[in-house]
C-alpha positions, 0 to 999 in steps of 0.5 A: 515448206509449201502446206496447204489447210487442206483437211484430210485424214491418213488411213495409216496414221489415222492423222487429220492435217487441219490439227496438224497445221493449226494456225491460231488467230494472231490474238491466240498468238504466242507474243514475245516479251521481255521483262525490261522493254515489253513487247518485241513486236515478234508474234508466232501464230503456229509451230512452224512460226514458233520455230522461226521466230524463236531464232530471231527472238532475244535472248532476253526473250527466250529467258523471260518465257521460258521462267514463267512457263509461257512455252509450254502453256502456249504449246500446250493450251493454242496448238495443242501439243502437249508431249513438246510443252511436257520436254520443254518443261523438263528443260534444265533451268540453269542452261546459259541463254544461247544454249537455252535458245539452242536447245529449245529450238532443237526440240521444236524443230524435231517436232516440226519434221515429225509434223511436215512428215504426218502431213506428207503422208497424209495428202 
């Protein structure tokens, strides 16, 4: 996906693209950890990222994250939004790891689309 940081705004969705496509600076990054090694070396810096590297991540990461509610924090508090950290937060915690995985990434990646279409409409 080719999107520019062009700022404009839709008169139908009222949308302003530069929320849209927030990229934070790579410090405001989301850093993948794991418990037992430290940092991956894996860093996403907007949700489109996020998505990406939540498919090459460990599992060991996923997990490590996702306990200590660093997801939605993240989602929540850099990008800005707050009804995918709330459906990530009310994730089964007994889901095994690769279906953790799976499942977030599906509800990112629905966000993601939905994101890519507000921005279609808005140029």
């Amino acid at each position: 996906m080719n999107i520019s940081k062009k700022t404009s705004t839709s008169s139908n969705s009222n949308v302003n693209t530069s929320k849209i496509l927030k990229v934070v600076p790579f410090e405001k990054g989301f850093h993948f950890f794991t418990e037992s090694m430290g940092y991956t070396g894996i860093t996403a810096t907007s949700i489109f990222e996020f998505e990406e590297k939540l498919k090459i991540v460990s599992v060991q990461s996923v997990e490590y994250h996702f306990r200590r509610h660093d997801f939605q924090r993240w989602i929540s508090d850099m990008i800005g939004y707050v009804k995918l950290a709330a459906q990530i937060a009310r994730l089964d915690t007994q889901l095994s790891s690769e279906k953790l995985r799976k499942t977030l990434l599906n509800i990112v990646r629905k966000r993601v689309r939905e994101v890519e279409k507000l921005h279609d409409s808005a140029v």
